[in-house]
C-alpha positions as CSV (number, residue, x, y, z in Angstrom):
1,X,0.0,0.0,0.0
2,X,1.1,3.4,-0.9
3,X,0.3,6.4,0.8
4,X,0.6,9.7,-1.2
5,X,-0.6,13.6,-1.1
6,X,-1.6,15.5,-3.9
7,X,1.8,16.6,-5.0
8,X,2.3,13.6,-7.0
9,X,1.8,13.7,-10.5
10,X,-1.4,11.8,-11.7
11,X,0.0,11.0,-14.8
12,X,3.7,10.0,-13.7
13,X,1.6,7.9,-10.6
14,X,-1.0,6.2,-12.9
15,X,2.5,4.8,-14.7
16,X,3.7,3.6,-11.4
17,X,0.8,2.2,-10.5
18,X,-0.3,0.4,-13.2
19,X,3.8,-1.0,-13.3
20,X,3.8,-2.5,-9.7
21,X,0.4,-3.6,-9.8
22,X,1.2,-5.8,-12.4
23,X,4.5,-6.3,-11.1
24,X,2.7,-7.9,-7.7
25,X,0.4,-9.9,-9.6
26,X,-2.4,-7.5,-9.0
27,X,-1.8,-7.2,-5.3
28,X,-1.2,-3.4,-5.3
29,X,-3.5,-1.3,-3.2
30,X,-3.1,2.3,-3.3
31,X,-4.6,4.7,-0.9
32,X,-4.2,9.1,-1.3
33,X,-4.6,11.2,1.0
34,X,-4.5,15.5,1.3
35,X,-1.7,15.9,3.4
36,X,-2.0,17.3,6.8
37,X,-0.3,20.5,6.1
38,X,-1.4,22.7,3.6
39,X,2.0,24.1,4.1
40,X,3.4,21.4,2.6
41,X,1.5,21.5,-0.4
42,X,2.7,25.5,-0.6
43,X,6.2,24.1,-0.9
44,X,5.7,21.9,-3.3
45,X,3.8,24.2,-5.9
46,X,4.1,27.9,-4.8
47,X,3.0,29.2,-7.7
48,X,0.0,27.1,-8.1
49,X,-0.6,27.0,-4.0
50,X,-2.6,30.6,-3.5
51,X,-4.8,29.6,-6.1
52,X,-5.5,26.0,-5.6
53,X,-7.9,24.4,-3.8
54,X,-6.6,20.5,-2.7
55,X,-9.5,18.6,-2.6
56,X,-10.4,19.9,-5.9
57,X,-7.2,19.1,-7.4
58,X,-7.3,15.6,-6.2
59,X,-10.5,15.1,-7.5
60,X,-9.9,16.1,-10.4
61,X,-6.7,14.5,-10.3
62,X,-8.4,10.7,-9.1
63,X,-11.1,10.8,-12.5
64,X,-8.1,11.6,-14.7
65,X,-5.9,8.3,-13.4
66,X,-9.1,6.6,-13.7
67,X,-9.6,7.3,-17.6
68,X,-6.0,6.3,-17.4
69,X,-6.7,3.0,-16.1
70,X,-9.7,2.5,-18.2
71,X,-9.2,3.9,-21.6
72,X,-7.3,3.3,-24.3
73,X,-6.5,6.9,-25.3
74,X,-7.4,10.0,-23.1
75,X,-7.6,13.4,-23.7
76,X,-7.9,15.9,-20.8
77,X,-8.3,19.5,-20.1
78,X,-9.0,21.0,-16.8
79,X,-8.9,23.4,-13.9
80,X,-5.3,21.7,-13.1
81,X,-4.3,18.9,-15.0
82,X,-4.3,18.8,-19.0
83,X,-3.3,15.7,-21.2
84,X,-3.7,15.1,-24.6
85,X,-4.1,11.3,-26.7
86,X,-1.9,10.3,-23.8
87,X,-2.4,6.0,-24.3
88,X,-1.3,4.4,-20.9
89,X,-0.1,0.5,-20.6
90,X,-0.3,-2.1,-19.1
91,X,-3.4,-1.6,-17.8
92,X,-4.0,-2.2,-13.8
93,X,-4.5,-6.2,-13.2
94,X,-7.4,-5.4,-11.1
95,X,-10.7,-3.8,-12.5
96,X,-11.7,-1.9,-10.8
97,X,-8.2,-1.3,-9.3
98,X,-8.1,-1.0,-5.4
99,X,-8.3,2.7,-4.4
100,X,-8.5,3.5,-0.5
101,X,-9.0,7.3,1.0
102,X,-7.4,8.8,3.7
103,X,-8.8,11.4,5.9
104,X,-11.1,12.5,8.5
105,X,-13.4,15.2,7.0
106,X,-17.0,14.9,5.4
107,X,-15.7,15.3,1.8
108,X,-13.5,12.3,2.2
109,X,-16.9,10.3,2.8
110,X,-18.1,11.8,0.0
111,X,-15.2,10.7,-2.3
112,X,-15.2,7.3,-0.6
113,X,-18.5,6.7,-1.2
114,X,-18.1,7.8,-5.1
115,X,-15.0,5.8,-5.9
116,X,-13.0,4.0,-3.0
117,X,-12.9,0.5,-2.2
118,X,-11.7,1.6,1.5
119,X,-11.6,4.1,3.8
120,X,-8.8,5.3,5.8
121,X,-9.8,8.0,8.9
122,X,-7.7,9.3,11.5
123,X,-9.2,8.9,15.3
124,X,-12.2,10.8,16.1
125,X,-14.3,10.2,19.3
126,X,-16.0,7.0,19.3
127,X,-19.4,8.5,18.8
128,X,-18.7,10.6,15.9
129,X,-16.3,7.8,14.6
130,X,-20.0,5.6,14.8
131,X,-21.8,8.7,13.0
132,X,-19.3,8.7,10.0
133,X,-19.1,5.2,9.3
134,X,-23.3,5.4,9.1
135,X,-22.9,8.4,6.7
136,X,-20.6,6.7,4.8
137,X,-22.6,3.4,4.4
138,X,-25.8,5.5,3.7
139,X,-24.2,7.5,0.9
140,X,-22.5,4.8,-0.8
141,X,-26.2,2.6,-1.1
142,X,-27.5,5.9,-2.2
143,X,-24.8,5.9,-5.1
144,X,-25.8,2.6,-6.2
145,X,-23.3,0.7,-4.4
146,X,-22.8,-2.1,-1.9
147,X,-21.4,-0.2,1.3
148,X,-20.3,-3.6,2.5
149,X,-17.7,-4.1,-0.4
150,X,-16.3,-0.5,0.6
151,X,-13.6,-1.4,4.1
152,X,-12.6,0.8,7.0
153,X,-9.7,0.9,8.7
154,X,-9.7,3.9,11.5
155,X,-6.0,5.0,12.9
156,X,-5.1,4.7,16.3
157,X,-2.3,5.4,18.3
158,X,-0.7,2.6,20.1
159,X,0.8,3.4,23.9
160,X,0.7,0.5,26.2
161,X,2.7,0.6,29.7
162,X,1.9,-1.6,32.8
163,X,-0.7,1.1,34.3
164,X,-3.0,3.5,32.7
165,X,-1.5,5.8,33.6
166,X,1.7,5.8,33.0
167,X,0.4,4.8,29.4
168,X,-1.2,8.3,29.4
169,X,1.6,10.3,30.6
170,X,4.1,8.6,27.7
171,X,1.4,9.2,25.1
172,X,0.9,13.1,26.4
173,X,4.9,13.9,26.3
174,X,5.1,12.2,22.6
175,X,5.8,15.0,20.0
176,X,2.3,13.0,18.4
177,X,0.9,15.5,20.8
178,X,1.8,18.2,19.8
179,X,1.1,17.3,16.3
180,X,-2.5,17.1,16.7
181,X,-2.3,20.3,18.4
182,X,-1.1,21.7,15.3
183,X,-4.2,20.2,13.5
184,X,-7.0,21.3,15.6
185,X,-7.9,23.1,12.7
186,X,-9.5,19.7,11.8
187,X,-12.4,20.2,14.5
188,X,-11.3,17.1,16.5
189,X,-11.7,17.2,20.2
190,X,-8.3,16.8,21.8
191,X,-9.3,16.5,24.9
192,X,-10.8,12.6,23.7
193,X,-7.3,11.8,22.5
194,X,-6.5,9.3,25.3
195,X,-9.5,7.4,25.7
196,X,-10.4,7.3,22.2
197,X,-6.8,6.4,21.1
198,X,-5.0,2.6,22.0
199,X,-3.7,3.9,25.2
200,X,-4.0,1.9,28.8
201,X,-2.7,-1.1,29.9
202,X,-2.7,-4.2,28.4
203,X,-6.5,-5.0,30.1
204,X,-7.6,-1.7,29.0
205,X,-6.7,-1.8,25.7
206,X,-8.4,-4.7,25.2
207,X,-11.5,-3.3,26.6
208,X,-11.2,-0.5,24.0
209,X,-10.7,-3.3,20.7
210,X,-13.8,-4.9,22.1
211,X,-15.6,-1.6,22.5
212,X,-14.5,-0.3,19.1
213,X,-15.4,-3.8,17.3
214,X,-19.3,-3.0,18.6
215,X,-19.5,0.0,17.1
216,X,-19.1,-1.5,13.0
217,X,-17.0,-4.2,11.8
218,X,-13.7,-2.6,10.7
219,X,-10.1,-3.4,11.0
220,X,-7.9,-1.5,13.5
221,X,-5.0,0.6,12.1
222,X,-2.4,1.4,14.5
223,X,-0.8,4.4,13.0
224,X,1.9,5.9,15.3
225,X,3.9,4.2,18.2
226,X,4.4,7.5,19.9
227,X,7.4,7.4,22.3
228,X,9.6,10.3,24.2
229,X,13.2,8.0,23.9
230,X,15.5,10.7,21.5
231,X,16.2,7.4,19.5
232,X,12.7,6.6,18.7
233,X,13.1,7.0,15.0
234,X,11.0,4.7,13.6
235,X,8.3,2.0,14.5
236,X,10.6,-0.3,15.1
237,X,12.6,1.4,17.5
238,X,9.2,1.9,19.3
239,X,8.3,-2.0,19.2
240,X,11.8,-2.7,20.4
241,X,10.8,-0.2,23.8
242,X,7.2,-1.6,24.6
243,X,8.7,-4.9,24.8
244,X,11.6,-4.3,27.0
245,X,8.8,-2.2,29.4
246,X,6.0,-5.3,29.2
247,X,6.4,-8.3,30.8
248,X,6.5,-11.8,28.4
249,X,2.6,-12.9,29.6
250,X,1.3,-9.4,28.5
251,X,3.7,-8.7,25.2
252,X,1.9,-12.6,24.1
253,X,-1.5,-11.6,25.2
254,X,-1.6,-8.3,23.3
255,X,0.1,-10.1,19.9
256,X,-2.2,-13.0,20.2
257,X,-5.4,-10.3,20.7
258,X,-4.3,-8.1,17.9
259,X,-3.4,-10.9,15.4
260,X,-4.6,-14.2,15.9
261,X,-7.1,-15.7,13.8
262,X,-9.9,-15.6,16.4
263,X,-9.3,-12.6,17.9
């Protein structure tokens, strides 16, 4: 799976695309999201960035890879992409080819509903979390589709210590913190970060899968490993820490609830 912003290129990605899907045998699934930071996308393209409005461009930019996909010779010419008897092959092995959407606003339902086969959120509080996936499901039957073929997977955050909270206080001096703090712009209540994210004990935790698996039937994407360790450069390094601080009995009993067949 690749995650991407709008700063690719549709045209150079569709080639990509279409190369490692068949490459994998079909196995390729993308998913796009907006990028967090506008800012970022005012690097990338200054010149186009006063003007621009992202989710626009990446609609646009999604229909166009689709006629890529799809048909044998396309011609385009819009607000921000323009293309002319561009022919694109090989072809995606999958039709349709497996599209998922990241992001927690309303008009990423929408587009999910329209043209992904999954849907990729960040945390929200359980409640609203349970309103979306509704909305989401309603829309897409209202579009002519079958909202079970269309899969969630909602991003968590992953602390786990041998107390709540000392769980809590590693999770609250984590730059992830902070992060979110930069994108309250996003309307999410911060102050339902702890008990809406994977963050408790090993017991507690699993109270919150089993509380989260009532709401819909979705996987569970842990997103971030937050940590405060100046070496915690990666998810691995993070892995590597919650084992040394969990005992053997509780490291198995999470592994076994998060990946086991029956769980």
């Amino acid at each position: 799976m690749s995650a991407i912003d709008n700063g690719a290129d549709s045209v150079h990605l569709a080639k990509q695309v279409c190369t490692i899907d068949q490459m994998s045998g079909g196995r390729f699934t993308m998913a796009v999201g907006l990028g967090a930071y506008r800012e970022e996308f005012a690097a990338w393209a200054p010149r186009l960035a006063p003007k621009a409005q992202r989710g626009e461009m990446m609609d646009e930019g999604l229909d166009l890879m689709r006629r890529l996909f799809t048909e044998r010779r396309v011609t385009h010419e819009g607000k921000y992409y323009a293309v002319k008897d561009i022919e694109m092959y090989p072809k995606p092995k999958r039709d349709p080819f497996a599209l998922w959407l990241g992001g927690h606003n309303k008009p990423t339902i929408e587009r999910t509903a329209r043209l992904a086969a999954g849907w990729l959120p960040g945390w929200r509080p359980w409640p609203e979390l349970a309103e979306w996936i509704k909305l989401l499901k309603d829309r897409a039957a209202e579009l002519g589709r079958d909202p079970k073929e269309i899969e969630i997977a909602p991003q968590f955050s992953l602390t786990i210590a041998k107390t709540p909270e000392e769980a809590e206080r590693r999770y609250m001096a984590s730059g992830l913190v902070a992060h979110r703090k930069s994108l309250a712009y996003t309307g999410r209540d911060l102050s339902k970060q702890v008990v809406a994210n994977l963050v408790g004990s090993p017991d507690l935790i699993r109270e919150k899968v089993a509380g989260l698996k009532a709401i819909a039937p979705f996987d569970i994407s842990v997103a971030a490993y937050p940590e405060t360790h100046p070496d915690a450069t990666c998810a691995e390094a993070d892995l590597d820490n919650l084992k040394r601080k969990l005992d053997a009995g509780a490291t198995r009993a999470i592994t076994q609830f998060f990946f086991s067949p029956e769980s």
